[in-house]
DRENPA-3360 file (N, C-alpha, C; in nm, 2 decimals, always signed):
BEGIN
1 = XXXXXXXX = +10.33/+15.79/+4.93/+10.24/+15.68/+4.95/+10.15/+15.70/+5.07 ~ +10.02/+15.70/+5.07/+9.90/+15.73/+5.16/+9.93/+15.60/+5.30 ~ +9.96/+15.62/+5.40/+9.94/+15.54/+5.51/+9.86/+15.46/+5.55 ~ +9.89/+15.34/+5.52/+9.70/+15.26/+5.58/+9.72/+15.28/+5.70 ~ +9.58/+15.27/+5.75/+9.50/+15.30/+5.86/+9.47/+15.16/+5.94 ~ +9.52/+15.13/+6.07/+9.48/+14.99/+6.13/+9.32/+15.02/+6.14 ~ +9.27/+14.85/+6.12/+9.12/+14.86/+6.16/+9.09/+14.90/+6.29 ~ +8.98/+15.00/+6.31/+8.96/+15.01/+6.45/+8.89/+14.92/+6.56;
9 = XXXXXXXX = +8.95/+14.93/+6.66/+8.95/+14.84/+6.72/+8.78/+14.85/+6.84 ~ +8.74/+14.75/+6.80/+8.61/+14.73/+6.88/+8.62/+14.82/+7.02 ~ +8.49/+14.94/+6.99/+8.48/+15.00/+7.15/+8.44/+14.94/+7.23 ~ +8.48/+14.89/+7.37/+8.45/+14.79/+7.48/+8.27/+14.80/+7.50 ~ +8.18/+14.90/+7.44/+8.04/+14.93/+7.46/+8.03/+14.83/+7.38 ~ +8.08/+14.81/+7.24/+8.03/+14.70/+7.15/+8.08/+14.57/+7.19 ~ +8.16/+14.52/+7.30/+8.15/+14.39/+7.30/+8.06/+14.29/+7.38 ~ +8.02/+14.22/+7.34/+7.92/+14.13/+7.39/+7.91/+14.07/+7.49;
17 = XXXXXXXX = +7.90/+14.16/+7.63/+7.87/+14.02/+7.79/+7.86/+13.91/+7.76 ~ +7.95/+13.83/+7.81/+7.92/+13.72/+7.89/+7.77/+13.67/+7.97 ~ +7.74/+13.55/+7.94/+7.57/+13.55/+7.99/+7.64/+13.53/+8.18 ~ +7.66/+13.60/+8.26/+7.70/+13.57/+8.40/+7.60/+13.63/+8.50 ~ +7.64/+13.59/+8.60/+7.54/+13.62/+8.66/+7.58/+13.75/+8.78 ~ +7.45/+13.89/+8.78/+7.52/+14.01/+8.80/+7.52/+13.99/+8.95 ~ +7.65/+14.02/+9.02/+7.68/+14.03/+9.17/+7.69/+14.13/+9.26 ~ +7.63/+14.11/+9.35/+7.61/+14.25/+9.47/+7.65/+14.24/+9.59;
25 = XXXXXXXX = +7.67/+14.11/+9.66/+7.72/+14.11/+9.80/+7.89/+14.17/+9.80 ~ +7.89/+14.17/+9.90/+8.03/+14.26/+9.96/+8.16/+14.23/+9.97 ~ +8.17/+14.07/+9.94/+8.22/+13.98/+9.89/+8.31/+13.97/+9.76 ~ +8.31/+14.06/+9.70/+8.33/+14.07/+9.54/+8.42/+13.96/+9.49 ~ +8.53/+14.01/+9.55/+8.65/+13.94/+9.51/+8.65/+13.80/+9.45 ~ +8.60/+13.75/+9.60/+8.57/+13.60/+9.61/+8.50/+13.54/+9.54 ~ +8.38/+13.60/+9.50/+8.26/+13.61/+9.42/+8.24/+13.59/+9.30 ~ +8.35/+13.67/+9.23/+8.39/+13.68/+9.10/+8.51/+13.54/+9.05;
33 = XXXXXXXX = +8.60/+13.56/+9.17/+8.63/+13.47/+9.19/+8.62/+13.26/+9.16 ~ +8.52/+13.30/+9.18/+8.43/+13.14/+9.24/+8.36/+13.12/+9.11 ~ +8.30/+13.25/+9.05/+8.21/+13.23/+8.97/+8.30/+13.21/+8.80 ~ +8.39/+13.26/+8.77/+8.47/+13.26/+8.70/+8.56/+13.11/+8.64 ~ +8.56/+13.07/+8.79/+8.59/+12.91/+8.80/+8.50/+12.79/+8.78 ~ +8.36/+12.85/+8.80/+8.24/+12.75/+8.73/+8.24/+12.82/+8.62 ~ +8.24/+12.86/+8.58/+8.23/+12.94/+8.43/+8.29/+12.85/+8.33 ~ +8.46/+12.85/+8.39/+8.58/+12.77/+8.32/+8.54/+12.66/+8.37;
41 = XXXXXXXX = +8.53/+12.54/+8.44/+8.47/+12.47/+8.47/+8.38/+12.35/+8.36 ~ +8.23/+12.44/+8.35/+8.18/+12.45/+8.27/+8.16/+12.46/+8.10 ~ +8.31/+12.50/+8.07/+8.31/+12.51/+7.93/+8.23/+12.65/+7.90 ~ +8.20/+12.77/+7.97/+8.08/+12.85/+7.96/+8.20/+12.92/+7.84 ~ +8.34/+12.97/+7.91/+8.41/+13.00/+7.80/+8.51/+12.93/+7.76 ~ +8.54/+12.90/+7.63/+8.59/+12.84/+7.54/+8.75/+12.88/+7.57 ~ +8.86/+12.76/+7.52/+8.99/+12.79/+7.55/+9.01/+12.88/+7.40 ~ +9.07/+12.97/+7.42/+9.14/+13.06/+7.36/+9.01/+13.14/+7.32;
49 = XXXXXXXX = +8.90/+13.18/+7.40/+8.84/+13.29/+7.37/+8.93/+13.43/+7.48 ~ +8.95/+13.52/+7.43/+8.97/+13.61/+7.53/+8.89/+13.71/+7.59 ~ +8.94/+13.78/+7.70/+8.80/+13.84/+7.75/+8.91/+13.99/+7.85 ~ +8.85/+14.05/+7.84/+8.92/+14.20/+7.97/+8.84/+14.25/+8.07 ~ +8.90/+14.29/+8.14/+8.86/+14.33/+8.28/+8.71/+14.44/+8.25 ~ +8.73/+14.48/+8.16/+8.58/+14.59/+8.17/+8.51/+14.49/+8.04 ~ +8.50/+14.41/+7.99/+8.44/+14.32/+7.96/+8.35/+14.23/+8.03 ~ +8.44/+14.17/+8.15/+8.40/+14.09/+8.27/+8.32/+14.16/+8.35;
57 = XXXXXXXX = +8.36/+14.28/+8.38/+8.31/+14.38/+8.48/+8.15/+14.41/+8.45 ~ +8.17/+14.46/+8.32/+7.99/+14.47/+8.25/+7.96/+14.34/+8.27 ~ +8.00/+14.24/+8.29/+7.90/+14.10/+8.28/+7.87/+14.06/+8.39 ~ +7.90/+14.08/+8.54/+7.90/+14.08/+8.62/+7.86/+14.17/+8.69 ~ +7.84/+14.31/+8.63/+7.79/+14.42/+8.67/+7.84/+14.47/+8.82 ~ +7.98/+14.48/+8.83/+8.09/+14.47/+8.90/+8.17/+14.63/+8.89 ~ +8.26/+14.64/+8.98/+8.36/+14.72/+8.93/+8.49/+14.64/+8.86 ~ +8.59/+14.73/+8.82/+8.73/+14.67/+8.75/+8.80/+14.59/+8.90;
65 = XXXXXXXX = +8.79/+14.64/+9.00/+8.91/+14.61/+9.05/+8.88/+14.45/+9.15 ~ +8.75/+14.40/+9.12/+8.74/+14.26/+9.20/+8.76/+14.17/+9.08 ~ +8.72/+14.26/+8.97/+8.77/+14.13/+8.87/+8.93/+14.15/+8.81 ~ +8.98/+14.22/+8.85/+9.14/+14.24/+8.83/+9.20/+14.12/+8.92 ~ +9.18/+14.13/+9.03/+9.21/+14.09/+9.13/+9.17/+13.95/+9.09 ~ +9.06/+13.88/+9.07/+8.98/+13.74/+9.06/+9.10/+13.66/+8.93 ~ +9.09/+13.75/+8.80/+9.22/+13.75/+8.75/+9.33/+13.68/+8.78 ~ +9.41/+13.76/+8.83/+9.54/+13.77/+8.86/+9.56/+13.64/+8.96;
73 = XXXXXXXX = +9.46/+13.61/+9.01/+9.48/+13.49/+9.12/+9.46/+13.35/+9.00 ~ +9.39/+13.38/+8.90/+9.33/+13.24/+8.79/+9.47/+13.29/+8.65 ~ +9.54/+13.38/+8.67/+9.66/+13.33/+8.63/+9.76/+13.30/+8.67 ~ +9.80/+13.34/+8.82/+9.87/+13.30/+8.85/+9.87/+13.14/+8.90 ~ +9.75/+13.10/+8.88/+9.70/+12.92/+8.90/+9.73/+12.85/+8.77 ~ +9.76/+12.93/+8.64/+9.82/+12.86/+8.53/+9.65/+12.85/+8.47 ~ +9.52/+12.87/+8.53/+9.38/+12.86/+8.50/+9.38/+12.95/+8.38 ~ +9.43/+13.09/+8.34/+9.41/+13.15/+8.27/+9.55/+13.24/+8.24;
81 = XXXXXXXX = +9.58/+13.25/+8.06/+9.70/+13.31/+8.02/+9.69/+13.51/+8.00 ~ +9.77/+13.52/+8.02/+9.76/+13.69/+7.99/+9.83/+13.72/+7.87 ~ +9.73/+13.78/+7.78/+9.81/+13.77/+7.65/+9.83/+13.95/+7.61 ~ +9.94/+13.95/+7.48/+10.02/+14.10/+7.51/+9.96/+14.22/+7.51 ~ +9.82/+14.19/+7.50/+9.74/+14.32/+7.49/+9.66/+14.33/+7.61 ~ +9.73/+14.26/+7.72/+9.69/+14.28/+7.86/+9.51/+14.19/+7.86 ~ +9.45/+14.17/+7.80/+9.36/+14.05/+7.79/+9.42/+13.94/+7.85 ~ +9.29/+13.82/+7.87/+9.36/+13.72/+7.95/+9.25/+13.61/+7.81;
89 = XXXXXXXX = +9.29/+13.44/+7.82/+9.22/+13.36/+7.82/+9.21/+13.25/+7.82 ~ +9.11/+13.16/+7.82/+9.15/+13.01/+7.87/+9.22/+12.98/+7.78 ~ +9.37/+12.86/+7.82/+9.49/+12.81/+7.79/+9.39/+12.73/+7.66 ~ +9.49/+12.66/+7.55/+9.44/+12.55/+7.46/+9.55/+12.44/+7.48 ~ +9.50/+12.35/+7.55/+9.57/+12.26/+7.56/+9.63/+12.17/+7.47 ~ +9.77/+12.17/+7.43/+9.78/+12.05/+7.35/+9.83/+11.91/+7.42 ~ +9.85/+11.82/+7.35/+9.90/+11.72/+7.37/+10.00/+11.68/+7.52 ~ +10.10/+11.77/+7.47/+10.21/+11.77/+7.55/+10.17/+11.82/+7.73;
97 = XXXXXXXX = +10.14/+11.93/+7.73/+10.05/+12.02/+7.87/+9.97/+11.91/+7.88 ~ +9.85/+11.82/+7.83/+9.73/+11.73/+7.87/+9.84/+11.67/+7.94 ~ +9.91/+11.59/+7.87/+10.00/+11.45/+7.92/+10.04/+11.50/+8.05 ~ +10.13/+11.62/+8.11/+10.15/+11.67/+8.16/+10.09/+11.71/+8.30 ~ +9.92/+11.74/+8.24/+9.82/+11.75/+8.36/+9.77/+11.66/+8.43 ~ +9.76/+11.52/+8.33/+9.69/+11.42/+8.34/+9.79/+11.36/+8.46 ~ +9.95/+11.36/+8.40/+10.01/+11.25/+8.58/+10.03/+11.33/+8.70 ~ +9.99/+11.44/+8.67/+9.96/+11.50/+8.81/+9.87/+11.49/+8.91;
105 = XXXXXXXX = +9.76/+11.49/+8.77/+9.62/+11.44/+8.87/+9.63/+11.33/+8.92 ~ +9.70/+11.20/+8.80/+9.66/+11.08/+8.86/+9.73/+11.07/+9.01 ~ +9.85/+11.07/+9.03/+9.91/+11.13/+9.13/+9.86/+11.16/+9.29 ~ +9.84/+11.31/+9.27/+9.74/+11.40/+9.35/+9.61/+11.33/+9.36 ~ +9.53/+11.25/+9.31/+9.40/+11.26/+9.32/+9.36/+11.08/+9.35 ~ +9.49/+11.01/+9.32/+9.50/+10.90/+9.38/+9.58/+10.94/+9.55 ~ +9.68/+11.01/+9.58/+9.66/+11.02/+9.71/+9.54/+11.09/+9.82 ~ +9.46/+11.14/+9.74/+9.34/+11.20/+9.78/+9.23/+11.11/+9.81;
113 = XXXXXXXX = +9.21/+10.98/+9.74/+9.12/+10.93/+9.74/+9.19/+10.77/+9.85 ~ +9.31/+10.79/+9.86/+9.37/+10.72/+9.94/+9.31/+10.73/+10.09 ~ +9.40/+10.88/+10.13/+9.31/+10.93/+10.25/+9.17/+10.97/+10.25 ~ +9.08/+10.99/+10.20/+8.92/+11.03/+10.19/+8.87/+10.89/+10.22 ~ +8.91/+10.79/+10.11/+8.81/+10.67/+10.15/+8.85/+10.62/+10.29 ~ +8.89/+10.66/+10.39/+8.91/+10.60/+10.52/+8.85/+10.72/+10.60 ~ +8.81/+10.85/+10.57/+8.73/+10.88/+10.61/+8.60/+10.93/+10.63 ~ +8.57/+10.86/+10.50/+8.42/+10.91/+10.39/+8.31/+10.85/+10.51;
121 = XXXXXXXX = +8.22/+10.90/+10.53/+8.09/+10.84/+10.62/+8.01/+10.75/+10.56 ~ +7.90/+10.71/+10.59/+7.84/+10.64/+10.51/+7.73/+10.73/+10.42 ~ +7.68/+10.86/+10.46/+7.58/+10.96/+10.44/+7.60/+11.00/+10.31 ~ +7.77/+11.01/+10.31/+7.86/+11.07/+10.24/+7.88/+10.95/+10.10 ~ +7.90/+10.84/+10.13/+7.89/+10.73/+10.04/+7.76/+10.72/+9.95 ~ +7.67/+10.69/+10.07/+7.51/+10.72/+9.99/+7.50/+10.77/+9.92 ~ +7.51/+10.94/+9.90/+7.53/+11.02/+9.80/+7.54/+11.03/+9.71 ~ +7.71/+10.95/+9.71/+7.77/+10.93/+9.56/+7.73/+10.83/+9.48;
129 = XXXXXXXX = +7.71/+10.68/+9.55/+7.66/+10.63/+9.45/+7.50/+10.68/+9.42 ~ +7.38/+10.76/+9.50/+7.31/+10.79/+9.44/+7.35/+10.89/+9.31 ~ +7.44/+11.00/+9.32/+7.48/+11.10/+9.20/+7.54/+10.96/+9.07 ~ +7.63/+10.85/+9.11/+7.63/+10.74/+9.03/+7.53/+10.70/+8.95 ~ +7.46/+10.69/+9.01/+7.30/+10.59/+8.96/+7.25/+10.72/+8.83 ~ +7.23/+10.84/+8.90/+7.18/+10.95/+8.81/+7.28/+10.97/+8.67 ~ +7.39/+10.95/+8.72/+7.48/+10.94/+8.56/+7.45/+10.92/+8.47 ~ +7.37/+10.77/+8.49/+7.42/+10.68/+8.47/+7.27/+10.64/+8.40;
137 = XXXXXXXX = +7.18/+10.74/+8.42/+7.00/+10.73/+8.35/+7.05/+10.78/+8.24 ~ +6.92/+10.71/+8.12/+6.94/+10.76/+8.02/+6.94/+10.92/+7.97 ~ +6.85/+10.97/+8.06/+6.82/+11.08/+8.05/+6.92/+11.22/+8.09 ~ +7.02/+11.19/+8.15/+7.12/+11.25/+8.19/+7.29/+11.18/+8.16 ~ +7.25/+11.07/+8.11/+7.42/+11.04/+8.05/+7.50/+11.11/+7.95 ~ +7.37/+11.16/+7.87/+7.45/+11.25/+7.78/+7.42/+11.37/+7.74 ~ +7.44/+11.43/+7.86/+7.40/+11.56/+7.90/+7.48/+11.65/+7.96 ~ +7.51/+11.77/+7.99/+7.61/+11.82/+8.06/+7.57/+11.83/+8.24;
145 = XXXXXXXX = +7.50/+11.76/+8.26/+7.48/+11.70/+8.43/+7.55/+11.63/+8.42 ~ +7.60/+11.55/+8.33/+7.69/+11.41/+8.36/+7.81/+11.48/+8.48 ~ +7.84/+11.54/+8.34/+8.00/+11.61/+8.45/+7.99/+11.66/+8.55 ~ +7.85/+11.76/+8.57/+7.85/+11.82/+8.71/+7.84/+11.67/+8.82 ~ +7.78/+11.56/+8.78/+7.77/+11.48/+8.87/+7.90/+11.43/+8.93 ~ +7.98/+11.37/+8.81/+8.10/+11.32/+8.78/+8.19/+11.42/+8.91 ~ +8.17/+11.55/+8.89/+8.27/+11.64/+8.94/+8.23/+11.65/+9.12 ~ +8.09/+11.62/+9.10/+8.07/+11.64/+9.25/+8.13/+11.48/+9.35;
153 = XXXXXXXX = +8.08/+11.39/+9.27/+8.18/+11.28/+9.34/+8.29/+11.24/+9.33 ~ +8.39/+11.34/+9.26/+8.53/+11.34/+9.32/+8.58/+11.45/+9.41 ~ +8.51/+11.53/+9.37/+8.52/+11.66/+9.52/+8.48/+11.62/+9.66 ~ +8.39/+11.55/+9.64/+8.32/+11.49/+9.82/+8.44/+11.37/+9.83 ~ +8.48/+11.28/+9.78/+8.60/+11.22/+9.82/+8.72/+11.28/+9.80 ~ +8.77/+11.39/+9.76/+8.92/+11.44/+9.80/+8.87/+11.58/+9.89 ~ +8.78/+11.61/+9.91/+8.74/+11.71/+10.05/+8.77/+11.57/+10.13 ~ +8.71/+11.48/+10.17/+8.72/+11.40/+10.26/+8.84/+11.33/+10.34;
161 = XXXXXXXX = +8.95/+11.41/+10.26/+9.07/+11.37/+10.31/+9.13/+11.45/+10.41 ~ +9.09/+11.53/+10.42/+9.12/+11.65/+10.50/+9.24/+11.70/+10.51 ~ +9.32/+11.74/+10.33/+9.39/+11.81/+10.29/+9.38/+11.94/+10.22 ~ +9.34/+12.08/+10.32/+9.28/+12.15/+10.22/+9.40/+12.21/+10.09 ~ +9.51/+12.18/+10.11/+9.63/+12.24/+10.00/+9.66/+12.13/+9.92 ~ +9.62/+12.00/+9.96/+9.60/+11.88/+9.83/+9.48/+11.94/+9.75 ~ +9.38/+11.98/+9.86/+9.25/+12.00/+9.76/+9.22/+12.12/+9.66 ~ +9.29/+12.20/+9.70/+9.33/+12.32/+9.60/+9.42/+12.30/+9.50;
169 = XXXXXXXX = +9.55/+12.22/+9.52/+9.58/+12.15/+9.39/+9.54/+12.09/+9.29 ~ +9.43/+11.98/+9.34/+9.34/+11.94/+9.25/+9.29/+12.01/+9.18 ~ +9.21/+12.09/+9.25/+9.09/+12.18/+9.20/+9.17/+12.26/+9.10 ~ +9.29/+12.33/+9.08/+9.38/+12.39/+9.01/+9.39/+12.31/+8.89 ~ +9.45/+12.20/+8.88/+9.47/+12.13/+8.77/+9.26/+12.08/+8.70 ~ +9.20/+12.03/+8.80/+9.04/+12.02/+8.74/+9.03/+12.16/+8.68 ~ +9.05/+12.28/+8.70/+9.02/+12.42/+8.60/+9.07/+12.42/+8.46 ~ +9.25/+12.36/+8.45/+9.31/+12.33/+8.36/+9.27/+12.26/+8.29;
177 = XXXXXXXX = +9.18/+12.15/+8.29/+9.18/+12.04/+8.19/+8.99/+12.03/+8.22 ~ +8.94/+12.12/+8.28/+8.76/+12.14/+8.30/+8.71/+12.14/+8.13 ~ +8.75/+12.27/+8.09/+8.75/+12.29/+7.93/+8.74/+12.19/+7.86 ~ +8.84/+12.10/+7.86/+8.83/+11.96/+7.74/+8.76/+11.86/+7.79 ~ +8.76/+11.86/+7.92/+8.61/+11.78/+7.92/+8.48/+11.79/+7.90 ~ +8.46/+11.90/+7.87/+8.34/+11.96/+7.83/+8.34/+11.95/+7.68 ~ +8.42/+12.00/+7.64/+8.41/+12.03/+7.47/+8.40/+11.84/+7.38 ~ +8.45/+11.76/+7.54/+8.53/+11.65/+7.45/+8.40/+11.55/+7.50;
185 = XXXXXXXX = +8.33/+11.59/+7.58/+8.21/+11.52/+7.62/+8.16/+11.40/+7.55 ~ +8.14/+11.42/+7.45/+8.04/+11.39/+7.36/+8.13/+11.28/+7.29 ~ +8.25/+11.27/+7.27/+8.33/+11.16/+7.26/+8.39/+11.08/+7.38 ~ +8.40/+11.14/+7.45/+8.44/+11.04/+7.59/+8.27/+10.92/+7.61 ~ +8.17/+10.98/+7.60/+8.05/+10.90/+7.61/+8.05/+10.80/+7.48 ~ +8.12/+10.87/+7.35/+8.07/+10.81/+7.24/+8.20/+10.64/+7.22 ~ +8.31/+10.70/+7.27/+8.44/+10.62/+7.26/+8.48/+10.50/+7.42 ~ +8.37/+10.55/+7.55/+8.36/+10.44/+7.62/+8.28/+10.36/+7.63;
193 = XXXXXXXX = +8.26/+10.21/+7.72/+8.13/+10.14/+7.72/+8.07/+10.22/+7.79 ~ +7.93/+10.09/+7.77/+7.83/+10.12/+7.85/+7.83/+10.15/+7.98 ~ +7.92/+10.05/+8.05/+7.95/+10.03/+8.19/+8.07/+10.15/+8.24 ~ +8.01/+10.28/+8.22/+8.13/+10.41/+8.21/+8.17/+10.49/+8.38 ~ +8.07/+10.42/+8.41/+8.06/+10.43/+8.56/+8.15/+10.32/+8.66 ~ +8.17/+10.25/+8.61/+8.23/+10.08/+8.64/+8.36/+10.16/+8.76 ~ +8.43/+10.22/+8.70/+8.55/+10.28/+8.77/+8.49/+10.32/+8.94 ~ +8.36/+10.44/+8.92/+8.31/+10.46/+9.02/+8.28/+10.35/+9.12;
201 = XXXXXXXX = +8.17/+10.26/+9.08/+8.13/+10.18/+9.15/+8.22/+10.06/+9.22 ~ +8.37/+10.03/+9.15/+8.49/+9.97/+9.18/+8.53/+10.08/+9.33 ~ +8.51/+10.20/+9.31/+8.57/+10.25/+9.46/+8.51/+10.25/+9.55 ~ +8.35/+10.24/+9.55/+8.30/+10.24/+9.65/+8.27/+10.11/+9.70 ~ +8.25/+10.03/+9.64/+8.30/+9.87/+9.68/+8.41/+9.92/+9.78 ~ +8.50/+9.91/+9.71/+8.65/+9.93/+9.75/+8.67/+10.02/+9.93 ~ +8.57/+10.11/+9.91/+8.49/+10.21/+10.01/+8.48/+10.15/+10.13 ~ +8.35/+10.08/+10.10/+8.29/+9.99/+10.19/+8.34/+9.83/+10.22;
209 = XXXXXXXX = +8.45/+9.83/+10.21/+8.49/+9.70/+10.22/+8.61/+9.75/+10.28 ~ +8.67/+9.86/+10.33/+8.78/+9.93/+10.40/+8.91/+9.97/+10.36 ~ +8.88/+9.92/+10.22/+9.01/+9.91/+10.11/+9.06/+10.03/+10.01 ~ +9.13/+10.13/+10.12/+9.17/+10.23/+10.05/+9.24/+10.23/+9.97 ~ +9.36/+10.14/+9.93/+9.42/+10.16/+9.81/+9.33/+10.08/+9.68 ~ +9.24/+9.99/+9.69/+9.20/+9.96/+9.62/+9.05/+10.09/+9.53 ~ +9.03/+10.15/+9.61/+8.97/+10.27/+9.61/+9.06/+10.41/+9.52 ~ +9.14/+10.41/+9.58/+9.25/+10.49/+9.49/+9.27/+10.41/+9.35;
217 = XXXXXXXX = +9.31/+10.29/+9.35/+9.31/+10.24/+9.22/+9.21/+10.24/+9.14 ~ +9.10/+10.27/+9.15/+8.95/+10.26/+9.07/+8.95/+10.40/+9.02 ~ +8.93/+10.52/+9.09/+8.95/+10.63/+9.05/+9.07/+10.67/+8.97 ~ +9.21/+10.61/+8.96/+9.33/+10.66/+8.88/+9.24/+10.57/+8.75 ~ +9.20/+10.44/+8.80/+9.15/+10.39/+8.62/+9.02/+10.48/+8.52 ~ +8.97/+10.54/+8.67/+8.84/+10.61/+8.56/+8.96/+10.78/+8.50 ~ +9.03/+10.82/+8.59/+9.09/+10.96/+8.46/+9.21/+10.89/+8.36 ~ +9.23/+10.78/+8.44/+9.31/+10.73/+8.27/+9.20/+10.71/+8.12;
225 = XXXXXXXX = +9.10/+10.68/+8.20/+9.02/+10.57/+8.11/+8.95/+10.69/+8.03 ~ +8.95/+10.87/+8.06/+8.88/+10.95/+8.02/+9.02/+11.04/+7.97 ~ +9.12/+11.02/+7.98/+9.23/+11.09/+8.01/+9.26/+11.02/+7.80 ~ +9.28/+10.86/+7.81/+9.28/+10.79/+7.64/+9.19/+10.85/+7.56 ~ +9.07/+10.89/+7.57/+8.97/+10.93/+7.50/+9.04/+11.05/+7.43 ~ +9.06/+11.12/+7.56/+9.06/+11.29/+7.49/+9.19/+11.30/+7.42 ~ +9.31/+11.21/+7.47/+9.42/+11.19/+7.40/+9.37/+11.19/+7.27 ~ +9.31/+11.10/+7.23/+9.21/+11.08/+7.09/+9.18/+11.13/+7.02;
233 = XXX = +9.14/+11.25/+7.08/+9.06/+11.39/+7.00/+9.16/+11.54/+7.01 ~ +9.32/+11.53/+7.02/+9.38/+11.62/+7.01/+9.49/+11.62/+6.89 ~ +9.52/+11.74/+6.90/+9.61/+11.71/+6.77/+9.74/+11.73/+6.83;
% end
């Protein structure tokens, strides 16, 4: 009996870059790094697409070994799995892992916002509720600026606490669960009210009135309150 033959396997010339952006400073590491994590972040790639080091490397127009390296640090953050054919790719979260991510953050990111809102400035407050207000236009609510906004005013209040190893924890678990907020967008906007910002605007009250734990409390109700949604949309 004649042996079948495995299909051959796609030459790395044939596979399709990533749309990234090509890097040259001296930096690599960090570079690739950084950029890899707005990528995931962003939803740019999808959970359980996979991707390899000379895949990445062509898309970034890089060598192998800063993106080996950029790698190996975004799995060993639980950010990205290494699967047995030495490829890596974003996790798919179910049920169980969400539940899992979600009381960590609330956790972590209520003691962040504990310490931050006592030392947020006012410059620094302005800001957010201005990035608030933009949310919050028609023209950007349901859009993928939402999130980038959303994400910049929880970063400027848990930077403001001045825990940089709290704030790497965050930021670890935000890479983990970045993905489903992107993909799940469009139902988090479609499944809350109008008033979707309410959470926000409750902490900076809370802010400006010197009331850190009530501050913390506003921010745990907005990732519960987005945290039900996606519960919603998983199987």
């Amino acid at each position: 009996m004649p042996v079948r033959s495995s299909p051959p396997i796609p030459r790395l010339a044939d596979v399709e870059p990533l749309d990234l952006p090509k890097l040259q400073r001296a930096t690599l590491n960090d570079e690739v790094y950084a950029e890899l994590k707005r990528a995931i972040m962003a939803g740019a790639i999808e959970p359980g697409r996979s991707m390899t080091i000379r895949s990445l490397a062509a898309s970034f127009g890089v060598s192998l070994m800063p993106v080996r390296e950029a790698l190996g640090r975004l799995v060993a953050e639980r950010v990205l799995e290494l699967l047995p054919n030495r490829s890596v790719a974003v996790p798919v979260l179910d049920r169980v892992r969400f539940h899992e991510v979600t009381r960590i953050r609330l956790a972590l990111e209520g003691l962040a916002v504990r310490e931050g809102a006592r030392n947020i400035g006012e410059h620094e407050l302005a800001q957010m509720i201005a990035w608030n207000e933009e949310m919050e236009a028609p023209e950007t609510a349901r859009s993928a600026k939402a999130l980038d906004l959303n994400r910049e005013i929880h970063y400027m209040l848990y930077r403001a606490a001045g825990m940089p190893t709290l704030y790497g924890m965050i930021e670890t678990l935000w890479l983990q669960i970045g993905p489903l907020l992107t993909i799940h967008m469009r139902s988090i906007l479609d499944h809350q009210p109008s008033t979707l910002q309410q959470h926000h605007r409750d902490a900076f009250a809370a802010i400006s009135a010197g009331d850190a734990e009530a501050a913390a409390a506003a921010i745990v109700a907005d990732i519960e309150a987005a945290a039900v949604t996606i519960d919603w949309t998983l199987s």
